[in-house]
MARMIRO-13408 format. One record per atom (N, C-alpha, C): residue in one letter; atom name; x, y, z. Coordinates in Angstrom, 2 decimals, padded with zeros to 5 digits. Atoms other than C-alpha are relative to their C-alpha. Layout:
  resn  name        u        v        w
     a    CA        X        Y        Z
...
END
This chain:
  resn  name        u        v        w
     x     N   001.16   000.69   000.50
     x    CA   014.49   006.18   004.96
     x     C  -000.11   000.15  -001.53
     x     N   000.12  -000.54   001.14
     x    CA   015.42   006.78   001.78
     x     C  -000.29  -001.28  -001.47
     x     N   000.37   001.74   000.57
     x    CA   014.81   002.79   000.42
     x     C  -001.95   000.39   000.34
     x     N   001.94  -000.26  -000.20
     x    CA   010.87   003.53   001.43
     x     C  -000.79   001.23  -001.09
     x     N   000.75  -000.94   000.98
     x    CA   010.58   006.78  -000.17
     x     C   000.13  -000.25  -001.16
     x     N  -000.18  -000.22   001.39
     x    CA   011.71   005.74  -003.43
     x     C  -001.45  -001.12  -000.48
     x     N   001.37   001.35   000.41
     x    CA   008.06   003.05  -003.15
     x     C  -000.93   001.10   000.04
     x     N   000.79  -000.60  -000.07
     x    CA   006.37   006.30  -002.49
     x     C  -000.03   001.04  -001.45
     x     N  -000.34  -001.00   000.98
     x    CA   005.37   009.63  -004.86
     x     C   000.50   000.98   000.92
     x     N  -001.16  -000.90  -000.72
     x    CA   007.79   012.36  -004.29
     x     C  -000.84   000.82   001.03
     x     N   000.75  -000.54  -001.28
     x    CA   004.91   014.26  -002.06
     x     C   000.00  -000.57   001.50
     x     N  -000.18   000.42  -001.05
     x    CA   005.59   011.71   000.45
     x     C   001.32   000.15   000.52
     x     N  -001.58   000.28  -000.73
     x    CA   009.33   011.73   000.70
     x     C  -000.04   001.16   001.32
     x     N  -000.50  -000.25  -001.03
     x    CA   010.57   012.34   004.01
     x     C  -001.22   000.20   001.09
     x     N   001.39   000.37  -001.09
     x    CA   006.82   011.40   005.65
     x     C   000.84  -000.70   001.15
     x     N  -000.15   000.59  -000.57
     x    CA   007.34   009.56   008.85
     x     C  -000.83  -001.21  -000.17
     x     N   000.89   000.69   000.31
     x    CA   006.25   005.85   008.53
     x     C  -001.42   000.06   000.29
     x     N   001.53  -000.53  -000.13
     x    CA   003.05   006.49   010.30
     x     C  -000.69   000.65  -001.21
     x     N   000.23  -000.90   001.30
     x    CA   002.65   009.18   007.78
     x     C  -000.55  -000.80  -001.16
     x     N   000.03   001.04   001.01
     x    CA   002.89   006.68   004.88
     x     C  -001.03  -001.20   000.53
     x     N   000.52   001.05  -000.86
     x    CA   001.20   003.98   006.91
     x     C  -001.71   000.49  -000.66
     x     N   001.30  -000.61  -000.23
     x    CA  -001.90   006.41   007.05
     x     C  -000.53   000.78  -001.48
     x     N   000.15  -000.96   001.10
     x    CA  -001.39   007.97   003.40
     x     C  -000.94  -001.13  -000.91
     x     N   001.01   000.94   000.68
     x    CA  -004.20   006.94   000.45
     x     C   001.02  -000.98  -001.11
     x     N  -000.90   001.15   000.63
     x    CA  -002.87   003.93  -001.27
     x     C   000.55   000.12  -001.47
     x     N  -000.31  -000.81   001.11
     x    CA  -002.39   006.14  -004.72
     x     C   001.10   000.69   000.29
     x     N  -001.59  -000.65  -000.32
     x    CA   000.53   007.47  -002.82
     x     C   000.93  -000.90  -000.59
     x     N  -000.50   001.35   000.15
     x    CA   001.99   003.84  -003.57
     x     C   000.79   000.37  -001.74
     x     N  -000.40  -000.47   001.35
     x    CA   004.28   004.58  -006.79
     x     C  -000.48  -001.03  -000.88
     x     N   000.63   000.91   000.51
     x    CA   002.20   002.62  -009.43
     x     C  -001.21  -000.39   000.08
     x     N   001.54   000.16  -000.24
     x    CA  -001.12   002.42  -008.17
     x     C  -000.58   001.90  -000.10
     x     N   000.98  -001.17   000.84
     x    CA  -003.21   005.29  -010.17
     x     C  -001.36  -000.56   000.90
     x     N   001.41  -000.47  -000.47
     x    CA  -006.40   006.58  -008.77
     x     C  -000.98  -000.80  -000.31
     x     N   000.97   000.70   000.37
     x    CA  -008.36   004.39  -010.68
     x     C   000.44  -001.57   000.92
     x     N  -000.34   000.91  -000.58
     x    CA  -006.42   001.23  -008.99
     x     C  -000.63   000.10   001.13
     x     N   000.78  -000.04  -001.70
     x    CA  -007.48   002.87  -005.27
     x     C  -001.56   000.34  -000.07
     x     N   001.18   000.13  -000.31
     x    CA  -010.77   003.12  -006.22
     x     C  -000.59  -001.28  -000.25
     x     N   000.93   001.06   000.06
     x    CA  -011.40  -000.22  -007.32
     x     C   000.51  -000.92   001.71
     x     N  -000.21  -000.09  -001.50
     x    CA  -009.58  -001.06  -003.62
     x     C  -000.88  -000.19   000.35
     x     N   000.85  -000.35  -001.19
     x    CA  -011.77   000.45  -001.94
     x     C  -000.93  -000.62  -000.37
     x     N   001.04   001.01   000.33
     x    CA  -014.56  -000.57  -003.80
     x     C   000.13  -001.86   000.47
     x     N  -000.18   001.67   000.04
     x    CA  -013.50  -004.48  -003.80
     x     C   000.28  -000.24   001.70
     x     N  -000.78   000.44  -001.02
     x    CA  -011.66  -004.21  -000.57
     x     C  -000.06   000.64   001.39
     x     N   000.49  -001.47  -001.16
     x    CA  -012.93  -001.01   001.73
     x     C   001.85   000.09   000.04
     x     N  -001.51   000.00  -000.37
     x    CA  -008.88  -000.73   001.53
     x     C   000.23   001.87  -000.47
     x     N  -000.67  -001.64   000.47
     x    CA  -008.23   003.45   001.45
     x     C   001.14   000.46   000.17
     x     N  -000.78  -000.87  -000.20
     x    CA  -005.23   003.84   003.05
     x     C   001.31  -001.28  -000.22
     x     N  -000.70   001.15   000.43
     x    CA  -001.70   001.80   002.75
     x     C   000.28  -000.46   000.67
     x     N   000.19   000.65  -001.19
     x    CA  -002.00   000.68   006.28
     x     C  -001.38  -000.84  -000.21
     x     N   000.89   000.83   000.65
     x    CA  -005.33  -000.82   004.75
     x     C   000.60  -001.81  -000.60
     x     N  -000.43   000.75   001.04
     x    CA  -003.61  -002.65   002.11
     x     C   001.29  -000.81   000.55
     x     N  -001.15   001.03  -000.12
     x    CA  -000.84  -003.96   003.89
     x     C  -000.43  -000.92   001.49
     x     N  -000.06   000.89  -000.89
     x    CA  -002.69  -005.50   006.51
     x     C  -001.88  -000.42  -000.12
     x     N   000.77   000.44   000.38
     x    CA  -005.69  -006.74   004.63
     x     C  -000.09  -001.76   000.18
     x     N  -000.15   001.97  -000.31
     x    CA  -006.45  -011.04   005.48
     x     C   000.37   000.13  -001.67
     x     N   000.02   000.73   001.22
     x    CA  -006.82  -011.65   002.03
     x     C   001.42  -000.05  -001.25
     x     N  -001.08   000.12   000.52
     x    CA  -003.37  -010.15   000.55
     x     C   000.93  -000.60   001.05
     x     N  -000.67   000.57  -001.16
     x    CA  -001.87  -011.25   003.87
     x     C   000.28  -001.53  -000.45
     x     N   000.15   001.19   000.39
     x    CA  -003.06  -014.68   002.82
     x     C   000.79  -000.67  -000.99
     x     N  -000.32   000.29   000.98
     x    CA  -001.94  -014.65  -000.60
     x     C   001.58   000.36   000.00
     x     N  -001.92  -000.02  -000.13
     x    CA   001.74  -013.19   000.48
     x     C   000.68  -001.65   000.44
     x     N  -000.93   000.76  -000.84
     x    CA   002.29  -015.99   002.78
     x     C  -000.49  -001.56  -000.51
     x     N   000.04   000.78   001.19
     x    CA   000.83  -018.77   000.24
     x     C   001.12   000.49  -000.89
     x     N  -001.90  -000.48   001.25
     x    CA   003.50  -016.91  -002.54
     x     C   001.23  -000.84   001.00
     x     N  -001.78   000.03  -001.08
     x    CA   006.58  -017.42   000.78
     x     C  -000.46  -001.85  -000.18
     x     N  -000.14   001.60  -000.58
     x    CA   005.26  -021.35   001.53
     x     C   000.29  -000.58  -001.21
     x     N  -000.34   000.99   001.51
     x    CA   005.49  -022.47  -002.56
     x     C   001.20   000.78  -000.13
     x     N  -001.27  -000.04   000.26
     x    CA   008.90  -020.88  -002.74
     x     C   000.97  -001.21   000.30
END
């Protein structure tokens, strides 16, 4: 799993996806503390099982895939 951990911070490597699934979305390499709080705020999104199965980025992924 070593393509996954390198999206995580090194505290996660060698989580099980669940693990990661369930970890706060500041785990996410690139998203700073201040990023997961406006999340949550904007989005109730805390964890990165939140964020990856939110309608609204859901939406906007699969708008991005149909104009390719």
């Amino acid at each position: 799993m070593a393509g996954i951990d390198s999206k995580f911070d090194k505290a996660y490597a060698g989580k099980s996806v669940e693990e990661l699934a369930d970890a706060p979305v500041a785990a996410l390499n690139g998203v700073s503390d201040s990023d997961a709080e406006h999340l949550k705020a904007a989005f109730n999104i805390k964890t990165v099982r939140d964020l990856g199965t939110n309608k609204f980025f859901l939406w906007a992924q699969a708008t991005a895939k149909l104009a390719e």
